[in-house]
PDB file as gemmi writes it, atoms N, CA and C in Angstrom:
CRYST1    1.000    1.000    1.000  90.00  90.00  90.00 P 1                      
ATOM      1  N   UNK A   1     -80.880  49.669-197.558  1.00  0.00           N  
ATOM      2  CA  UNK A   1     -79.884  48.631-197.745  1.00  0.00           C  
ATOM      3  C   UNK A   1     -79.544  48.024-196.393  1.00  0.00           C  
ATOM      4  N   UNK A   2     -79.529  46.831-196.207  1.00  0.00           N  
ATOM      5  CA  UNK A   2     -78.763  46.007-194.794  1.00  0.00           C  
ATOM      6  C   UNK A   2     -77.891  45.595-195.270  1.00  0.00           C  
ATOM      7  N   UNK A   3     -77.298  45.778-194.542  1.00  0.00           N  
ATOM      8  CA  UNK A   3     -75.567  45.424-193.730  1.00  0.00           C  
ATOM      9  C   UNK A   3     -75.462  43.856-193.691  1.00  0.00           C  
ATOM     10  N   UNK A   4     -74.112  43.651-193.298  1.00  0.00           N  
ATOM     11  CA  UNK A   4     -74.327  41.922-192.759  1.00  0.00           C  
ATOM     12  C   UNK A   4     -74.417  41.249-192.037  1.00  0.00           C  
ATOM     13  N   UNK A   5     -74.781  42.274-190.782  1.00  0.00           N  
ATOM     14  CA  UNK A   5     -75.981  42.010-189.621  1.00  0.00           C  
ATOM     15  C   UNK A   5     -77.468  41.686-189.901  1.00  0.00           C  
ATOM     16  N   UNK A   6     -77.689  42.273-190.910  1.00  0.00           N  
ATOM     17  CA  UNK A   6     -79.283  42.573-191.099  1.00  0.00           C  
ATOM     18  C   UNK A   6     -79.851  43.546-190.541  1.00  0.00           C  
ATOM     19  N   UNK A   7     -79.052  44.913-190.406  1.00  0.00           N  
ATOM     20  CA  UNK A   7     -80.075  45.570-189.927  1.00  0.00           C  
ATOM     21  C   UNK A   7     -79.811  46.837-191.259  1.00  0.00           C  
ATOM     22  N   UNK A   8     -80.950  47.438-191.231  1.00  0.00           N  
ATOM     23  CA  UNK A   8     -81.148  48.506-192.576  1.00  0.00           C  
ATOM     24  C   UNK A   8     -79.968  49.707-191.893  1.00  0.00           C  
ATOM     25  N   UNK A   9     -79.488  49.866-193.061  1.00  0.00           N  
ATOM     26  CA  UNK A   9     -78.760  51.362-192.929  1.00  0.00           C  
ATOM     27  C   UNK A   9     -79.443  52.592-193.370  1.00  0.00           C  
ATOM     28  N   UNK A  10     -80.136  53.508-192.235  1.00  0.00           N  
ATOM     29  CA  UNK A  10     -80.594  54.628-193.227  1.00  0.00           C  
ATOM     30  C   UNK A  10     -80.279  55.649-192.709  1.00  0.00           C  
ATOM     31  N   UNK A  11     -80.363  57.312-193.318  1.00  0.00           N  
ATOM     32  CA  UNK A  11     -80.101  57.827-193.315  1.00  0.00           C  
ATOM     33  C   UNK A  11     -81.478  58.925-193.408  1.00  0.00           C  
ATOM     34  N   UNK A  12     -81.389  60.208-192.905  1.00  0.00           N  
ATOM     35  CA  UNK A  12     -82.612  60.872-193.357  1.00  0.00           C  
ATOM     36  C   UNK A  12     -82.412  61.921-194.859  1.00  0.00           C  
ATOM     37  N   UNK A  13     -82.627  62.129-195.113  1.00  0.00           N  
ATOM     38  CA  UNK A  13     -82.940  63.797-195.806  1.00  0.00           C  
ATOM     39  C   UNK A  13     -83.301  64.854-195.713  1.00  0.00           C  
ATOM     40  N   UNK A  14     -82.415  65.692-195.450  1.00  0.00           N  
ATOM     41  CA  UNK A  14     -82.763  66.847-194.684  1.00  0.00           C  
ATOM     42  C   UNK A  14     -82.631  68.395-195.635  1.00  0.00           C  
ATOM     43  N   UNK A  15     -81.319  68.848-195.542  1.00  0.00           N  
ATOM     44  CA  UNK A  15     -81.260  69.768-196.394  1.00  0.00           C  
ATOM     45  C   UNK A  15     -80.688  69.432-198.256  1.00  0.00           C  
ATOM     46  N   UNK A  16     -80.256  68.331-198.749  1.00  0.00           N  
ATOM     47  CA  UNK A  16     -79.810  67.866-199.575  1.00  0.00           C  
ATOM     48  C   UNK A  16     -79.175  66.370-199.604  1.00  0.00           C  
ATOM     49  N   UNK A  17     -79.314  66.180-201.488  1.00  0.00           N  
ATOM     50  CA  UNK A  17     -79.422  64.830-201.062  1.00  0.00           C  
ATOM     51  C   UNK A  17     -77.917  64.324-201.267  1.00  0.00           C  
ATOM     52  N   UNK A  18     -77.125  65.441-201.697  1.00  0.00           N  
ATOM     53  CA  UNK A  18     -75.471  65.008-201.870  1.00  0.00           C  
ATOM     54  C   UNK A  18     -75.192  64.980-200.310  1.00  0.00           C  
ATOM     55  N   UNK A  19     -75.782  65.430-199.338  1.00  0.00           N  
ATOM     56  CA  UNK A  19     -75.353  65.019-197.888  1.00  0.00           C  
ATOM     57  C   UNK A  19     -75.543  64.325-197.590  1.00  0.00           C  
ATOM     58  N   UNK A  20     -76.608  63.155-197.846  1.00  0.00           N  
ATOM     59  CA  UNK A  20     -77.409  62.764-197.445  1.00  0.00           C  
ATOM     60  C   UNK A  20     -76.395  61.364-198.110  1.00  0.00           C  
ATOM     61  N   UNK A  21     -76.147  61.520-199.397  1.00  0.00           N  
ATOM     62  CA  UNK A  21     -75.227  60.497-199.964  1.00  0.00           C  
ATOM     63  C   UNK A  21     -73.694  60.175-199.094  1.00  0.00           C  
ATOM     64  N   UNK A  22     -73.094  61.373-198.800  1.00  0.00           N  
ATOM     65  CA  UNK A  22     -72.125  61.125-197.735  1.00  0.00           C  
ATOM     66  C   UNK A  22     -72.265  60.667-196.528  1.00  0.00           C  
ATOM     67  N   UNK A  23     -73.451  61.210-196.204  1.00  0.00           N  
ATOM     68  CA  UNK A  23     -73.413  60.515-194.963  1.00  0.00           C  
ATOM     69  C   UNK A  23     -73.825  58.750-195.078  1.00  0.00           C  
ATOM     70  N   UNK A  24     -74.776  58.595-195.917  1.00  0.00           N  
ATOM     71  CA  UNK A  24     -74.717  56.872-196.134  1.00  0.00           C  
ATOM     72  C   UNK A  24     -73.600  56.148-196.705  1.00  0.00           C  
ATOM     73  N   UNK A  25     -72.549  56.726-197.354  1.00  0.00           N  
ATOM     74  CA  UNK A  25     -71.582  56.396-197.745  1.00  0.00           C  
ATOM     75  C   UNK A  25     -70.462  56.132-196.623  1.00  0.00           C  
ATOM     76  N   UNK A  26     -70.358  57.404-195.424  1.00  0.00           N  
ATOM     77  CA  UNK A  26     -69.509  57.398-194.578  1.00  0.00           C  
ATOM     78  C   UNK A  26     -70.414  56.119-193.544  1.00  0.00           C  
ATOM     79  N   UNK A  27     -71.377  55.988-193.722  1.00  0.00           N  
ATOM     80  CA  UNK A  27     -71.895  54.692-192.230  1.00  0.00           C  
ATOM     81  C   UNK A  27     -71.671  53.408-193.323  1.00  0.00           C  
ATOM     82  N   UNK A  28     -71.719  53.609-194.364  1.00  0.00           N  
ATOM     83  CA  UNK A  28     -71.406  52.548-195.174  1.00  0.00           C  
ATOM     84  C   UNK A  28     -70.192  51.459-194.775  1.00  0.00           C  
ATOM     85  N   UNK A  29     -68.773  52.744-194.904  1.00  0.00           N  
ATOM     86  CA  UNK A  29     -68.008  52.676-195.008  1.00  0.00           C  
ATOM     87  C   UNK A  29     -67.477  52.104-193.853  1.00  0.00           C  
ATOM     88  N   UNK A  30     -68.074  52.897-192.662  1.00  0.00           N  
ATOM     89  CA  UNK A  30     -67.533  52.395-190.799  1.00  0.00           C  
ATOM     90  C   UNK A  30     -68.439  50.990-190.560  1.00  0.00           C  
ATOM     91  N   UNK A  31     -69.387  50.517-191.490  1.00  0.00           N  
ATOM     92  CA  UNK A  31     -69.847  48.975-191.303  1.00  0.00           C  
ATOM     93  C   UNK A  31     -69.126  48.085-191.771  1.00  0.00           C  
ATOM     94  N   UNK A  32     -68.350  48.494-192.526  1.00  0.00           N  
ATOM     95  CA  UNK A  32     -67.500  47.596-193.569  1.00  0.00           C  
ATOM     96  C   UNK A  32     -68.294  46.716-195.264  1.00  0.00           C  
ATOM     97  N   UNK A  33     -69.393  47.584-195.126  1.00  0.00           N  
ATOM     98  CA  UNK A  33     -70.766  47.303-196.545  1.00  0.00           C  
ATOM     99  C   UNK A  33     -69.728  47.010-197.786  1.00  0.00           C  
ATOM    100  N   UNK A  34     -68.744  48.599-197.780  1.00  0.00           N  
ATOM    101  CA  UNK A  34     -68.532  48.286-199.177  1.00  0.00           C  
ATOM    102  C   UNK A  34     -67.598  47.446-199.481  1.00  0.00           C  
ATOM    103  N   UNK A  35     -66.469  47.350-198.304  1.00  0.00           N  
ATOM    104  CA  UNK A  35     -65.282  46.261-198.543  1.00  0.00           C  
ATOM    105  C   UNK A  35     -66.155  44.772-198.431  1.00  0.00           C  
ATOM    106  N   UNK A  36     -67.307  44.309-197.993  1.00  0.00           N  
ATOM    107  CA  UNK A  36     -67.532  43.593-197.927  1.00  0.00           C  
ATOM    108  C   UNK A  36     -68.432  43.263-199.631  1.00  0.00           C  
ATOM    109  N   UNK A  37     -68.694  44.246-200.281  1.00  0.00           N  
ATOM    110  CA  UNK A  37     -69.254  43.902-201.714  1.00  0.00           C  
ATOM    111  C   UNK A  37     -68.043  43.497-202.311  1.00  0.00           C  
ATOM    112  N   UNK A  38     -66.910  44.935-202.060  1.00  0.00           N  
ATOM    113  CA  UNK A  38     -65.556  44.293-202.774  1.00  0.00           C  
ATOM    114  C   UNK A  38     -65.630  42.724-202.924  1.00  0.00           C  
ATOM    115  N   UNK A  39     -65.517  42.454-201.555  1.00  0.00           N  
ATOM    116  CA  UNK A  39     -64.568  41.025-201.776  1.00  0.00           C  
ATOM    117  C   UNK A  39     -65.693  39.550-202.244  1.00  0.00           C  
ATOM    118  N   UNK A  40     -67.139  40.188-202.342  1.00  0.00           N  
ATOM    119  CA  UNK A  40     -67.955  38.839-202.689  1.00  0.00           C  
ATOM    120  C   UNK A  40     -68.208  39.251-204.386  1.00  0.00           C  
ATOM    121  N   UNK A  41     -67.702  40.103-204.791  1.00  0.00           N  
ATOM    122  CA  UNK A  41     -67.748  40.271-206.112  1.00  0.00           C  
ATOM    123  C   UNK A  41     -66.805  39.183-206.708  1.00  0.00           C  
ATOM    124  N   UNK A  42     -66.226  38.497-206.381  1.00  0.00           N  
ATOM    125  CA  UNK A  42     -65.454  37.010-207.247  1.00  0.00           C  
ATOM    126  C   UNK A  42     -65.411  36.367-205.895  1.00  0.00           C  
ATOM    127  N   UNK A  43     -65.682  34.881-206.615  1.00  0.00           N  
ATOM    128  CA  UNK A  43     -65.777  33.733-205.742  1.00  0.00           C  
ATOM    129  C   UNK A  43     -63.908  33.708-205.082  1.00  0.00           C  
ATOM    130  N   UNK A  44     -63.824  33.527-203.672  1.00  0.00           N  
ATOM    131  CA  UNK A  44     -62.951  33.664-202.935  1.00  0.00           C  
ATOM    132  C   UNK A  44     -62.574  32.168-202.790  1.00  0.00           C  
ATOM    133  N   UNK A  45     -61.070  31.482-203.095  1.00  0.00           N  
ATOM    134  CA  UNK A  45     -61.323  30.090-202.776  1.00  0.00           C  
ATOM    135  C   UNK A  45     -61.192  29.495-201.403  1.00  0.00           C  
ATOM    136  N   UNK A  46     -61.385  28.797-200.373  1.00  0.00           N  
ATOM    137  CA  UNK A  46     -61.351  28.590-199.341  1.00  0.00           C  
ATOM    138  C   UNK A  46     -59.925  29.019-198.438  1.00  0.00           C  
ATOM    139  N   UNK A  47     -58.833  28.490-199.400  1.00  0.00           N  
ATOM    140  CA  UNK A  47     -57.557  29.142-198.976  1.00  0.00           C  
ATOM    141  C   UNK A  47     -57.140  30.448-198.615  1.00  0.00           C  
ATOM    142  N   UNK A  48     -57.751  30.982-199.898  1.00  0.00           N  
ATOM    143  CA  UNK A  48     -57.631  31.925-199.788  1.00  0.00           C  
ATOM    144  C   UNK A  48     -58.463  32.990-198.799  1.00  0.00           C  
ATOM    145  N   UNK A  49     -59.373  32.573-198.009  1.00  0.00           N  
ATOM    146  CA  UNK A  49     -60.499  33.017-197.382  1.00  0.00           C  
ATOM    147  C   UNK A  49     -59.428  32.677-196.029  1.00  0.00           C  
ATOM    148  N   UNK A  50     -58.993  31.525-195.535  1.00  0.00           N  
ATOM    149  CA  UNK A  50     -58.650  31.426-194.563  1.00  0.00           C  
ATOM    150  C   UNK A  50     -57.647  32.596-194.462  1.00  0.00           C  
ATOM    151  N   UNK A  51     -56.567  32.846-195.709  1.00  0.00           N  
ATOM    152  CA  UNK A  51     -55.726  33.712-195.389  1.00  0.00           C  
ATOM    153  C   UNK A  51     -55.843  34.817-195.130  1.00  0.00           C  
ATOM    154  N   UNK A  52     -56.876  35.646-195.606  1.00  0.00           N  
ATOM    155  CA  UNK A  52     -57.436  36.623-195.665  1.00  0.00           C  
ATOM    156  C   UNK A  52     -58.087  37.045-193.855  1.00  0.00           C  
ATOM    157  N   UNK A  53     -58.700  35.665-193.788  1.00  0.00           N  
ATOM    158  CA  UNK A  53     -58.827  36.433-191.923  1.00  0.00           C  
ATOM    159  C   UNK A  53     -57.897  35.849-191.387  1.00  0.00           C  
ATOM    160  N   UNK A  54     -57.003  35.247-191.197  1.00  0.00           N  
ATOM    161  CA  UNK A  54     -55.925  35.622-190.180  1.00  0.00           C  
ATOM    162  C   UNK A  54     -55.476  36.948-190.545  1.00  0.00           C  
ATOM    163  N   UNK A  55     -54.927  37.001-191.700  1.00  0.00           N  
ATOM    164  CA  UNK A  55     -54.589  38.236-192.590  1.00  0.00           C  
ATOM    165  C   UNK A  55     -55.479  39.634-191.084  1.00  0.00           C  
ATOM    166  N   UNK A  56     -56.642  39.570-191.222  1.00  0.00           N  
ATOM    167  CA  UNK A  56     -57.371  40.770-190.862  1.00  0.00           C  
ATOM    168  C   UNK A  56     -57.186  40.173-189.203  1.00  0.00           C  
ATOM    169  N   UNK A  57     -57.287  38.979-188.616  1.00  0.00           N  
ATOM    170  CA  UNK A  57     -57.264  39.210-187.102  1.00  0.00           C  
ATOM    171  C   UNK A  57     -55.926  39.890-186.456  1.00  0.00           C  
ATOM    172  N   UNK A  58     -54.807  39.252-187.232  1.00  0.00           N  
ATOM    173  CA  UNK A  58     -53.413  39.903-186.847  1.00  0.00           C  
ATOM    174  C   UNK A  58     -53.363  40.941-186.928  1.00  0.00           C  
ATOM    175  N   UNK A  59     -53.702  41.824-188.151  1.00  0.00           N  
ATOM    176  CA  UNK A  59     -54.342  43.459-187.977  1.00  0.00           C  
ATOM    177  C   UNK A  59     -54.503  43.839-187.126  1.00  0.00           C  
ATOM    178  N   UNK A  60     -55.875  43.309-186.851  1.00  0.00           N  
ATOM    179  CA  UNK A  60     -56.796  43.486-185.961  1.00  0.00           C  
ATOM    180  C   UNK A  60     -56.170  44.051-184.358  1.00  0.00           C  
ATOM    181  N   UNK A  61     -55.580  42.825-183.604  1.00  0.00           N  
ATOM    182  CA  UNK A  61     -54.772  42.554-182.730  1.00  0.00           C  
ATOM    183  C   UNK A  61     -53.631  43.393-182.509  1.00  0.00           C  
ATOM    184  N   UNK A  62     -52.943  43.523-183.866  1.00  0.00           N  
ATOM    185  CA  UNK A  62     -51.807  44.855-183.909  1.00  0.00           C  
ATOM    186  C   UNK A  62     -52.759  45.773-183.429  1.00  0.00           C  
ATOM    187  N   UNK A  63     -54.288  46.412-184.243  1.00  0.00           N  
ATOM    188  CA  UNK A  63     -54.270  47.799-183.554  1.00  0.00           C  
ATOM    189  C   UNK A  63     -54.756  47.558-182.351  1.00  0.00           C  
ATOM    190  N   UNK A  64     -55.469  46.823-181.892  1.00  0.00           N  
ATOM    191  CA  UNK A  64     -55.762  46.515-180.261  1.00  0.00           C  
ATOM    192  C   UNK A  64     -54.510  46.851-179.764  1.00  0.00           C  
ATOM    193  N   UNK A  65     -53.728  46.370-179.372  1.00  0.00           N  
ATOM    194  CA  UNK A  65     -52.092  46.242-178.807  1.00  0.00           C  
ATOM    195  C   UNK A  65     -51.900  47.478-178.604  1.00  0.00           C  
ATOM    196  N   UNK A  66     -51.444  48.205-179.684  1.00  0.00           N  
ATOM    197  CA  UNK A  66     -50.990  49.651-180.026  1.00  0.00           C  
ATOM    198  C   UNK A  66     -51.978  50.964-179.106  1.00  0.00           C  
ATOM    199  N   UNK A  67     -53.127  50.442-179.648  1.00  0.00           N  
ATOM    200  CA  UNK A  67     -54.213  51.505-178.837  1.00  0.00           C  
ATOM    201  C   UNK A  67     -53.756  51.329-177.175  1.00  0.00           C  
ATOM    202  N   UNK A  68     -53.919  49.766-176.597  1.00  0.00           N  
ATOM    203  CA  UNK A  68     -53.609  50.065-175.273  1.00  0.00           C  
ATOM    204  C   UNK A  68     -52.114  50.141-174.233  1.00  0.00           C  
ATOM    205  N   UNK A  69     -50.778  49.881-175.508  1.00  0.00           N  
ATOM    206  CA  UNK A  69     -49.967  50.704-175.082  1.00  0.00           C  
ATOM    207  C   UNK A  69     -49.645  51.714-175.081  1.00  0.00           C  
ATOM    208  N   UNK A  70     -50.425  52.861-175.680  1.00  0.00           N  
ATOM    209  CA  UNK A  70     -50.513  54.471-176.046  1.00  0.00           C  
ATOM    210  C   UNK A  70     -51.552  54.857-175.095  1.00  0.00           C  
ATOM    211  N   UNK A  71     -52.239  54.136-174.492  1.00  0.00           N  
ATOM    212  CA  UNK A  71     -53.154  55.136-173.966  1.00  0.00           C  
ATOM    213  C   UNK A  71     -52.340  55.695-172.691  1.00  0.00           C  
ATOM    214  N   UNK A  72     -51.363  55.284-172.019  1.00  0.00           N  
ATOM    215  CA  UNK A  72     -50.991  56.363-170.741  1.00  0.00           C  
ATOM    216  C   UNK A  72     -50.031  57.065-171.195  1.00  0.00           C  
ATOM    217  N   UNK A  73     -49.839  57.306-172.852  1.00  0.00           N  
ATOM    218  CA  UNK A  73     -48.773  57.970-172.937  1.00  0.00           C  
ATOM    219  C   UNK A  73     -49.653  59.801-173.962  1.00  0.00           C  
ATOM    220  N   UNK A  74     -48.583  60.515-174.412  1.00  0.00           N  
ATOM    221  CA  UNK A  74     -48.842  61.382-175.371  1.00  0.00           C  
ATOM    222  C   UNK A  74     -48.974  62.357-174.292  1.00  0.00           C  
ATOM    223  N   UNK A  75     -49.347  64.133-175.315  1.00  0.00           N  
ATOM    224  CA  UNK A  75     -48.804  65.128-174.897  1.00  0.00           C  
ATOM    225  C   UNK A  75     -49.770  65.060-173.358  1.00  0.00           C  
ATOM    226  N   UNK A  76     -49.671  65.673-172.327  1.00  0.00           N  
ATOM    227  CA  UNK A  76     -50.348  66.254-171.090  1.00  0.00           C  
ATOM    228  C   UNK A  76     -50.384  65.148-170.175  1.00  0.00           C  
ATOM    229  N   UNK A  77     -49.758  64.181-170.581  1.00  0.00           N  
ATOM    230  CA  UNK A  77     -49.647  62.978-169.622  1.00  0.00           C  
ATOM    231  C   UNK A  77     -49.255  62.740-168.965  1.00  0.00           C  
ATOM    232  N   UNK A  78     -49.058  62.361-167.676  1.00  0.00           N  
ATOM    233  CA  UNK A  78     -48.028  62.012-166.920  1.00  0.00           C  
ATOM    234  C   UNK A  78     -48.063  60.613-166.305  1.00  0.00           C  
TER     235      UNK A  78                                                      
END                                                                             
């Protein structure tokens, strides 16, 4: 299966194939594959598309922000 880069997602088989399912499920998941079937499963109307990524850049931006005012802080820090 490719992503919406185009590049194939695979996985090997090694000792079983229910691992083998998690683990393509979990790289699935950190590509954004399946939220991205979610949302092309019904036609999205343009409005609503715009809202949707600001929607996700402001996210986005919140956790940027957050990550780099936490990083000189927490336990052993000084």
């Amino acid at each position: 299966m490719e992503n919406a880069f185009g590049k194939p997602v695979e996985v090997e088989v090694r000792d079983s194939l229910e691992k083998a399912m998690k683990i393509l499920k979990q790289k699935m998941s950190k590509e954004g594959i399946l939220q991205e079937l979610k949302r092309r499963r019904f036609y999205e109307k343009p409005s609503v598309k715009k809202k949707r990524k600001t929607r996700e850049a402001r996210k986005r931006l919140r956790r940027e922000m957050k990550r780099k005012s936490g990083m000189g802080t927490g336990p052993g820090r000084m």
